[in-house]
ROVODREN-733240 format. One record per residue (C-alpha): z, x, y; residue number from 1; residue in three letters. Coordinates in steps of 0.5 Angstrom, whole numbers, plus 500, padded with zeros to 3 digits. Each point is the difference from the previous one (the first is absolute). Example, Ala and Ser with C-alpha at 12.3 -4.5 7.8 and 13.67 -1.06 7.14 Angstrom:
2
SITE    up   east   north   seq   type
SITE   516    525     491     1    Ala
SITE   498    502     507     2    Ser
//
This chain:
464
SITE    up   east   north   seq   type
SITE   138    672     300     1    Unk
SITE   498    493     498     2    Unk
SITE   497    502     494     3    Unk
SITE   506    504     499     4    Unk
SITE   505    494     500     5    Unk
SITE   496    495     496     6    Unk
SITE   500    505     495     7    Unk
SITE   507    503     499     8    Unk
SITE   502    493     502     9    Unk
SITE   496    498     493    10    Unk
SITE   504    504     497    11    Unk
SITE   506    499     502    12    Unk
SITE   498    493     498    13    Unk
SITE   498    501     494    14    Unk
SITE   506    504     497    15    Unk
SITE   505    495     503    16    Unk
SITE   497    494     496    17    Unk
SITE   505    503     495    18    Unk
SITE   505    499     504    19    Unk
SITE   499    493     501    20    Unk
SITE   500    500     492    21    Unk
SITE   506    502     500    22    Unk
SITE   503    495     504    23    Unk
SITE   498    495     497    24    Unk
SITE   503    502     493    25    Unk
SITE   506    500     504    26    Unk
SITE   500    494     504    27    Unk
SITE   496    496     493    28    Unk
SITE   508    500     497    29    Unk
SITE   502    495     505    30    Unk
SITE   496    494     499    31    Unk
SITE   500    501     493    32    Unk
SITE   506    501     497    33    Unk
SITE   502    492     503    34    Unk
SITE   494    498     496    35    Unk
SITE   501    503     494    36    Unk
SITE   508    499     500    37    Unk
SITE   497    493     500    38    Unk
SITE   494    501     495    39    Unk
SITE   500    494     493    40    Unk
SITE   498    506     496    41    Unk
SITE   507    503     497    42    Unk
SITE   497    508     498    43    Unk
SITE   497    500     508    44    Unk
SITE   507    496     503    45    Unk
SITE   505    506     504    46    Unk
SITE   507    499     500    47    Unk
SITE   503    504     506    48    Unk
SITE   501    507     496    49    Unk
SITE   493    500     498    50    Unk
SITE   498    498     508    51    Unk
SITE   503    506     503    52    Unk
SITE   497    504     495    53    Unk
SITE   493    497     501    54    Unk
SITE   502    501     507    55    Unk
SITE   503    508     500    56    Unk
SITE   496    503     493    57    Unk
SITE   494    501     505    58    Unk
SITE   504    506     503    59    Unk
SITE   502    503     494    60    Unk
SITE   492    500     499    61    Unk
SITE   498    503     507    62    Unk
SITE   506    505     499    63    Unk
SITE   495    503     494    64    Unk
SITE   494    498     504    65    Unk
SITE   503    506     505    66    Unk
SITE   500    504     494    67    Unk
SITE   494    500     497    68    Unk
SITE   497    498     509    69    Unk
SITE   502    508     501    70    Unk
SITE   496    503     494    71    Unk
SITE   495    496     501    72    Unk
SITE   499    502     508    73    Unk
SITE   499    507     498    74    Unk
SITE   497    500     494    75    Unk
SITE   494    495     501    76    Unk
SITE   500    499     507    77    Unk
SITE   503    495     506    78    Unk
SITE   494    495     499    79    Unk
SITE   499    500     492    80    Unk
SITE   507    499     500    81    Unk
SITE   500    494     504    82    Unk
SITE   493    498     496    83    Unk
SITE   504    499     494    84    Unk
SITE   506    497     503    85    Unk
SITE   496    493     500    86    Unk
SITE   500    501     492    87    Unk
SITE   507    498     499    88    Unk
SITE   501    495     506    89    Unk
SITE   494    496     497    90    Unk
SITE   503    501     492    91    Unk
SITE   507    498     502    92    Unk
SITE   497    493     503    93    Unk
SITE   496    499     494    94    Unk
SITE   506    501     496    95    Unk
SITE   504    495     504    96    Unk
SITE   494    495     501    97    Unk
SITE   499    500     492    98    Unk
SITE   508    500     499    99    Unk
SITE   502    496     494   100    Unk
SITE   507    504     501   101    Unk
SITE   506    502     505   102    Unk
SITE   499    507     497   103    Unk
SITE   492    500     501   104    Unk
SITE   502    499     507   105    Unk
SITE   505    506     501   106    Unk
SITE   495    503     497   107    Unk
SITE   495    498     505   108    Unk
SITE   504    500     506   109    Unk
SITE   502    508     498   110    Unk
SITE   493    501     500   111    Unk
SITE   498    498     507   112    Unk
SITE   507    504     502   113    Unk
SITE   497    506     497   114    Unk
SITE   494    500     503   115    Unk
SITE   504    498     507   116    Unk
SITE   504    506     499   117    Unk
SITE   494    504     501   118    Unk
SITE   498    497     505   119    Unk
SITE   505    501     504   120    Unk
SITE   499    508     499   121    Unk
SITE   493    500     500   122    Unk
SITE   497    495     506   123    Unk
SITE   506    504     506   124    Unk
SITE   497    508     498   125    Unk
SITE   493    496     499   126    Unk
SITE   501    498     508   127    Unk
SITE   503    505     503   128    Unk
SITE   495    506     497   129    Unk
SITE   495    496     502   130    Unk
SITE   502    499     507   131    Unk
SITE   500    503     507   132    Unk
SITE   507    501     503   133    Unk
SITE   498    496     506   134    Unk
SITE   500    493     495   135    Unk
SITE   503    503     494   136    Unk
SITE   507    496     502   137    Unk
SITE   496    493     500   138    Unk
SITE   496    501     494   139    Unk
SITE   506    502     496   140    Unk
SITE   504    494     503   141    Unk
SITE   495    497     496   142    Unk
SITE   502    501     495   143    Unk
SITE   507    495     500   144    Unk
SITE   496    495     505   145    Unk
SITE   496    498     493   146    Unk
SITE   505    500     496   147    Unk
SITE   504    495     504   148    Unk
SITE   493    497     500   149    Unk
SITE   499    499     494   150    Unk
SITE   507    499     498   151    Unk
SITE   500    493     505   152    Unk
SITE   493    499     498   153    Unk
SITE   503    499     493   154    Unk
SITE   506    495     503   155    Unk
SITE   494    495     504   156    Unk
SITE   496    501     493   157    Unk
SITE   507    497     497   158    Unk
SITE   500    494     503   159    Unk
SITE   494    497     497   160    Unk
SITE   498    504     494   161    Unk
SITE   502    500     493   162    Unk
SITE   503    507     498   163    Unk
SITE   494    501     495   164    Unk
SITE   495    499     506   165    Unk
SITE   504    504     504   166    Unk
SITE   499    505     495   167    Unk
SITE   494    499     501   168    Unk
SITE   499    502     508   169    Unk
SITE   505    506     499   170    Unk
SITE   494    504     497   171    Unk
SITE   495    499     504   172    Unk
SITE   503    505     505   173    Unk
SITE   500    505     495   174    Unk
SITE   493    500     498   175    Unk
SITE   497    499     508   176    Unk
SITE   504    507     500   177    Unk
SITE   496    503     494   178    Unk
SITE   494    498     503   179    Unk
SITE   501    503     508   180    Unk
SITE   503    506     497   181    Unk
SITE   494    502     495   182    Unk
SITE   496    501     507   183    Unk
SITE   506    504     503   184    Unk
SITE   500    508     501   185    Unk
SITE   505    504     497   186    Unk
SITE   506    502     504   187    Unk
SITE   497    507     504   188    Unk
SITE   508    503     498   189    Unk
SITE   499    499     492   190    Unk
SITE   492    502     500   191    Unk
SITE   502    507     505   192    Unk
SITE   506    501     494   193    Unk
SITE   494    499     495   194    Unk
SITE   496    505     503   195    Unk
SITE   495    495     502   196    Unk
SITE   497    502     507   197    Unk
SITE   495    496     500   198    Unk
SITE   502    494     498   199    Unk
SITE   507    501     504   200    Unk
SITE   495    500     506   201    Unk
SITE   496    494     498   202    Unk
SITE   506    497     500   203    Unk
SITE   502    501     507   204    Unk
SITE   492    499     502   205    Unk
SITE   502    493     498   206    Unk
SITE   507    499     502   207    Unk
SITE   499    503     507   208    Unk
SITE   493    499     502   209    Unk
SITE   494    505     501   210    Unk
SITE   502    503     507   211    Unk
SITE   506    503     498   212    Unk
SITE   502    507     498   213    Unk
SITE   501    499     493   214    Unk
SITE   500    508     498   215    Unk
SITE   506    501     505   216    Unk
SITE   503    494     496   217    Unk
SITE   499    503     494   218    Unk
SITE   503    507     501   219    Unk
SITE   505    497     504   220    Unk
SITE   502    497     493   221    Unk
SITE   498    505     495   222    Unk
SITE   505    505     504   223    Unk
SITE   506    495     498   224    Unk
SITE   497    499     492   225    Unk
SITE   504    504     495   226    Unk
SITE   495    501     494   227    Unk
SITE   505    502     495   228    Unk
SITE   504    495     496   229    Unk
SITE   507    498     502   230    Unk
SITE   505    504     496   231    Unk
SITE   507    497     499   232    Unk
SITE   503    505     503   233    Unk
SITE   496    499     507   234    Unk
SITE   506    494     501   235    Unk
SITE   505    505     502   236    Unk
SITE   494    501     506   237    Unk
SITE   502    497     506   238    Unk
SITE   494    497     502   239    Unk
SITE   500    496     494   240    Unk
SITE   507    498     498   241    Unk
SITE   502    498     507   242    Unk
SITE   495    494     501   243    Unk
SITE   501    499     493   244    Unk
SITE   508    499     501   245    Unk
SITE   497    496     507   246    Unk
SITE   495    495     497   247    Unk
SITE   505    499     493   248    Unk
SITE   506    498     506   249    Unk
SITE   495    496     504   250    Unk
SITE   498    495     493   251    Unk
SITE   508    500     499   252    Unk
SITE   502    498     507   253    Unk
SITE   495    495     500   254    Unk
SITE   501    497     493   255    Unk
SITE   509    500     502   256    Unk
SITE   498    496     507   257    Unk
SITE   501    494     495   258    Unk
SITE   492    497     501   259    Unk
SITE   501    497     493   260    Unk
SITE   506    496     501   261    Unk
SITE   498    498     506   262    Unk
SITE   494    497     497   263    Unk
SITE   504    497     495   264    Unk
SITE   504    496     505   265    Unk
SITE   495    497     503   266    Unk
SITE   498    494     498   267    Unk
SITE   507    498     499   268    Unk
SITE   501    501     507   269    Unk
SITE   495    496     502   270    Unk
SITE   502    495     496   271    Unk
SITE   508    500     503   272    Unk
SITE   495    500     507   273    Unk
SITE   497    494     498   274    Unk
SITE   493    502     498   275    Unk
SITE   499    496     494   276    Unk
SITE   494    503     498   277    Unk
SITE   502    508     497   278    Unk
SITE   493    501     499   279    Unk
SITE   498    499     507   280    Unk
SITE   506    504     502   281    Unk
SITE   497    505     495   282    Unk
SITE   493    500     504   283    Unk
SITE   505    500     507   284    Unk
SITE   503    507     498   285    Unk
SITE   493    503     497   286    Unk
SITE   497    498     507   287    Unk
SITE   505    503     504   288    Unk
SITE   498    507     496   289    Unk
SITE   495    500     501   290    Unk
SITE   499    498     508   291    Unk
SITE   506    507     500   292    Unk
SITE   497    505     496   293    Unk
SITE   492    498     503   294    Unk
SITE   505    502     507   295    Unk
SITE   502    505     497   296    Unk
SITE   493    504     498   297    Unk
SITE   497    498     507   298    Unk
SITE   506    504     503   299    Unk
SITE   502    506     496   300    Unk
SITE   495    504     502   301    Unk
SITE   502    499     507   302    Unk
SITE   508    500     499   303    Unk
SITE   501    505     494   304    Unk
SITE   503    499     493   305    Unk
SITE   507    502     502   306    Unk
SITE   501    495     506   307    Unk
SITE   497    495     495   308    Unk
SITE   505    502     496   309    Unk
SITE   506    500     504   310    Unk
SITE   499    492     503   311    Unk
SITE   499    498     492   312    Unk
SITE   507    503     498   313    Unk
SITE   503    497     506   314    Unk
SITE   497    493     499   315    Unk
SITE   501    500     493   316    Unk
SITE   507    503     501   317    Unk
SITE   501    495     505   318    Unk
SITE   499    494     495   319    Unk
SITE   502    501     493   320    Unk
SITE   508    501     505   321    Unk
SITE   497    493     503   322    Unk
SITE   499    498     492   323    Unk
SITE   507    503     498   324    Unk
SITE   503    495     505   325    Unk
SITE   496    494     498   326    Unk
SITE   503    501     493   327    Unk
SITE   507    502     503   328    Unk
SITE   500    493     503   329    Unk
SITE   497    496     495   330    Unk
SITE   502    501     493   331    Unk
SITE   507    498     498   332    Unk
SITE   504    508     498   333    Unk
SITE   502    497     494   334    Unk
SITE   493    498     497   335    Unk
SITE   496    505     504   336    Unk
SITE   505    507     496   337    Unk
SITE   500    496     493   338    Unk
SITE   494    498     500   339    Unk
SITE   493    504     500   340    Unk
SITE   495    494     500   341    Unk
SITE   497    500     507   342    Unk
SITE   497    492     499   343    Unk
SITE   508    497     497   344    Unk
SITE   503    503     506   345    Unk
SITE   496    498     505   346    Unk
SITE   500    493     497   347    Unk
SITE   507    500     500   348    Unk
SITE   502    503     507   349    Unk
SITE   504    495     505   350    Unk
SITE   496    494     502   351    Unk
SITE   497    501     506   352    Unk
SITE   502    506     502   353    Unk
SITE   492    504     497   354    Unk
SITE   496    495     504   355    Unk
SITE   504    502     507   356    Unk
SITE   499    507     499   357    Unk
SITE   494    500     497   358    Unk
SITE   495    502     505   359    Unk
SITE   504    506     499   360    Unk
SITE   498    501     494   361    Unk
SITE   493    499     502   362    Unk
SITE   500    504     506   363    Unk
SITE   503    505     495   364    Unk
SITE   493    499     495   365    Unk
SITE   495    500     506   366    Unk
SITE   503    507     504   367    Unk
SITE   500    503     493   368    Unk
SITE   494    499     498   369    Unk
SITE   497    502     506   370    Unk
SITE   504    506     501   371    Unk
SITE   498    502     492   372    Unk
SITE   492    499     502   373    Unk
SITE   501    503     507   374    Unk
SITE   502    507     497   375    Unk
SITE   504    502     493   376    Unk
SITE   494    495     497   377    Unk
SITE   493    504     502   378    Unk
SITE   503    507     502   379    Unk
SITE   503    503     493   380    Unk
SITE   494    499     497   381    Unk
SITE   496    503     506   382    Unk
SITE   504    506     502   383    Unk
SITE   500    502     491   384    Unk
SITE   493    500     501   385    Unk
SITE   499    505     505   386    Unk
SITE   506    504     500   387    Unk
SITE   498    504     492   388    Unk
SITE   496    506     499   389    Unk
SITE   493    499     497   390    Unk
SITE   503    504     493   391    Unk
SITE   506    494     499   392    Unk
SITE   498    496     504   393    Unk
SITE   499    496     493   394    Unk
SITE   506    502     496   395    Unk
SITE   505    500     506   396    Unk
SITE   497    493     502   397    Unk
SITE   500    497     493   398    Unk
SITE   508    502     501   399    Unk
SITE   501    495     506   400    Unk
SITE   496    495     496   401    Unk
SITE   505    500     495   402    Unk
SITE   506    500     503   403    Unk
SITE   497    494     505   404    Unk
SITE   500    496     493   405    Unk
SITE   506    502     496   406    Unk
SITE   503    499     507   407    Unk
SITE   496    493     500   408    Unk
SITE   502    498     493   409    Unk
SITE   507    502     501   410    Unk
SITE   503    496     506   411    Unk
SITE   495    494     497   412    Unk
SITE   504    500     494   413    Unk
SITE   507    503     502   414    Unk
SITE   501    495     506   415    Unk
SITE   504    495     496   416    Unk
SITE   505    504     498   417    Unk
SITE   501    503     507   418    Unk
SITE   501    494     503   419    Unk
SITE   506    500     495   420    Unk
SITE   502    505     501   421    Unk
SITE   500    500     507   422    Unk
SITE   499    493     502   423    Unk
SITE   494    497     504   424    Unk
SITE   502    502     506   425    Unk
SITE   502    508     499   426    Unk
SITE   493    501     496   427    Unk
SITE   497    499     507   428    Unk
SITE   504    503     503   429    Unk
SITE   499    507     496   430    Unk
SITE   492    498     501   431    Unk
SITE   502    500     508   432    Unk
SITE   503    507     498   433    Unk
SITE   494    503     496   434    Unk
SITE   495    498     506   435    Unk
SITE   506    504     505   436    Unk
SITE   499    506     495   437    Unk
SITE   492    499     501   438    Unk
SITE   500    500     507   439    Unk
SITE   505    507     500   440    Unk
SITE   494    503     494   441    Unk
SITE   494    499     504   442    Unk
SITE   503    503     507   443    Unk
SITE   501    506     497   444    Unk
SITE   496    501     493   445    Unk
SITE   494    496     501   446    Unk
SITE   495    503     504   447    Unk
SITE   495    498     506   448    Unk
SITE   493    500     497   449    Unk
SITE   496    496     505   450    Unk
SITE   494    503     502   451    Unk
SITE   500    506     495   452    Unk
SITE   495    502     496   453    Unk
SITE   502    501     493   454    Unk
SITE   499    507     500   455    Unk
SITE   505    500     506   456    Unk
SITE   505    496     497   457    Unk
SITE   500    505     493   458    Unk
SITE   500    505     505   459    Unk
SITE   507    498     503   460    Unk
SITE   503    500     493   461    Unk
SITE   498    507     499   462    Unk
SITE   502    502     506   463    Unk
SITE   507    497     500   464    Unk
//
């Protein structure tokens, strides 16, 4: 049993160091953008539009990276897919390290978000065919415990590290990856769908050790593997199009729970909390991260995903209405319905009044960040990983990632004008509302799949 856990434990380390990759192309624009906002060099210097699209064009990389991850996982495989991933993540960084203009940096940065978008898809399907249901929970919890990792990894690195160096750094997770996955099995699921046996049981000798049953295993899966391609027309199946519609739902409600906007607020509330320090504040955040999603993939085998669902999206609920309150309180009504520039009305909010109410806007933060870890964080991408049959498993899942990022893309860039619209306050508040929606979603649509073998669950949606 020991040998069992070290090896499938390897693995599932392996594959989640593109996860951590990940993470830190996410977390790399933070401490960036101030310093090349300040930079001497005019062709690399950034103006606000050109900062946020620094920040934001990674999503529209990962968005194609979904794409052309769910053509990829099924036609070259789960571990080749996540092999050739680290060629753009370590292109990308070698395109802004040897940058000598802004759009040799949208460039590198769409790079690193391609090969994150892959990522995404791939590590979560490697995990949990790789997995046996008793761990399958905690390992693809994994998943998000290194992104947010890596994207606080970024953060601390920041603090003392030039953008180019940082560059640097971020492309040693990738190549680590390249290295541990060249030594790893292919997933049993993939092989069997390839008609190969032995090498299918060959994995499952290495990832469950020599003193189990590997034939009952193997024929455990074969019953479920579709040869056959998928053909269009199977999306009117059932079996196929409801957890399709399920994980497309699960990416969305996460997306419109309003992480991004929160995100984006953050500093400037630490800095109304007297935190003069943002970089710091940024490291509290992360650190916060990942402390609830570690408790998060130590439970949910434990617990299930629907209860972890159900206490984020009360939580998160709970504190972006606490956020509405702050901001009602705050900003004065004639700047905050006419003005969308978050920084000029919170500068020019009614002395003294943000700095009694602030700890309502950091309480606010901390509950949010906790709760979004705690489940709407990890849990979407876990439950997408399980609940597809093998034959979909790619294009269904290449779906959710999209929806995922275009969604991601979306609030990023539309926050403004939604504050315009319905001022600070009111966006928060229509969050509030969206994580209400998410909780109602998960209790009747959402299914329970702790403990359950793949097999089982694929069972389930045929059955119903």
């Amino acid at each position: 049993l020991r040998v069992q856990n070290k090896k499938l434990y390897l693995a599932a380390f392996a594959a989640v160091l593109g996860p951590l990759s990940f993470g830190f192309v996410l977390g790399y624009s933070s401490p960036v953008i101030p310093q090349l906002r300040k930079i001497s060099d005019p062709k690399l210097r950034l103006d606000s539009n050109q900062a946020s699209w620094f920040g934001s064009v990674v999503t529209l990389g990962a968005a194609a990276g979904g794409i052309l991850g769910g053509y990829l996982v099924d036609k070259v495989g789960r571990k080749l897919s996540l092999m050739l991933c680290s060629i753009p993540y370590v292109f990308g960084y070698i395109v802004i390290i040897s940058a000598q203009n802004i759009w040799m940096l949208y460039f590198g940065r769409m790079l690193t978000g391609l090969a994150s978008g892959i990522t995404s898809l791939v590590v979560p399907v490697y995990i949990s065919e790789v997995s046996h249901p008793k761990v399958r929970g905690m390992l693809g919890s994994c998943v998000q415990l290194m992104v947010v990792t890596g994207i606080l990894g970024a953060y601390v690195a920041g603090i003392t590290l030039k953008w180019r160096w940082l560059a640097v750094l971020c492309t040693f997770p990738s190549c680590i990856m390249l290295l541990f996955m060249s030594f790893m099995p292919e997933t049993p699921r993939f092989l069997l769908n390839r008609n190969k046996r032995s090498e299918a049981i060959a994995a499952l000798r290495f990832l469950r050790g020599p003193r189990v049953d590997h034939e009952w295993e193997c024929r455990q899966i074969e019953a479920s593997v579709q040869e056959e391609g998928l053909n269009l027309s199977e999306f009117k199946n059932p079996s196929i199009y409801r957890p399709l519609l399920i994980g497309v739902a699960l990416m969305f409600f996460q997306q419109v729970t309003g992480i991004n906007a929160v995100m984006f607020y953050a500093e400037t509330i630490f800095e109304d909390a007297n935190f003069k320090d943002s970089r710091m504040a940024s490291v509290v955040v992360g650190s916060i991260q990942v402390c609830f999603t570690a408790v998060a993939a130590l439970i949910i085998d434990k617990t299930g995903r629907k209860v972890l669902l159900y206490i984020s999206g009360v939580i998160m609920a709970l504190s972006t209405a606490l956020f509405g309150l702050y901001f009602k309180m705050v900003l004065p009504n004639r700047n905050n319905s006419s003005n969308p520039d978050v920084w000029f009305t919170l500068n020019s909010a009614s002395p003294g009044t943000e700095s009694s109410v602030s700890w309502l806007a950091v309480l606010s933060l901390g509950l949010f960040v906790a709760g979004f870890a705690l489940g709407w964080g990890p849990v979407p991408w876990l439950v997408i990983s399980e609940i597809f049959p093998l034959k979909a498993r790619g294009i269904s899942s290449g779906a959710c990632v999209l929806t995922n990022w275009v969604m991601a893309f979306l609030v990023t860039k539309e926050f403004h004008d939604f504050i315009g619209f319905l001022r600070s306050y009111g966006t928060f508040w229509l969050f509030s509302a969206f994580c209400c929606l998410n909780v109602t979603f998960t209790a009747f649509y959402v299914p329970e799949t702790k403990r359950q073998t793949l097999e089982q669950i694929e069972a389930y949606f045929r059955r119903s």
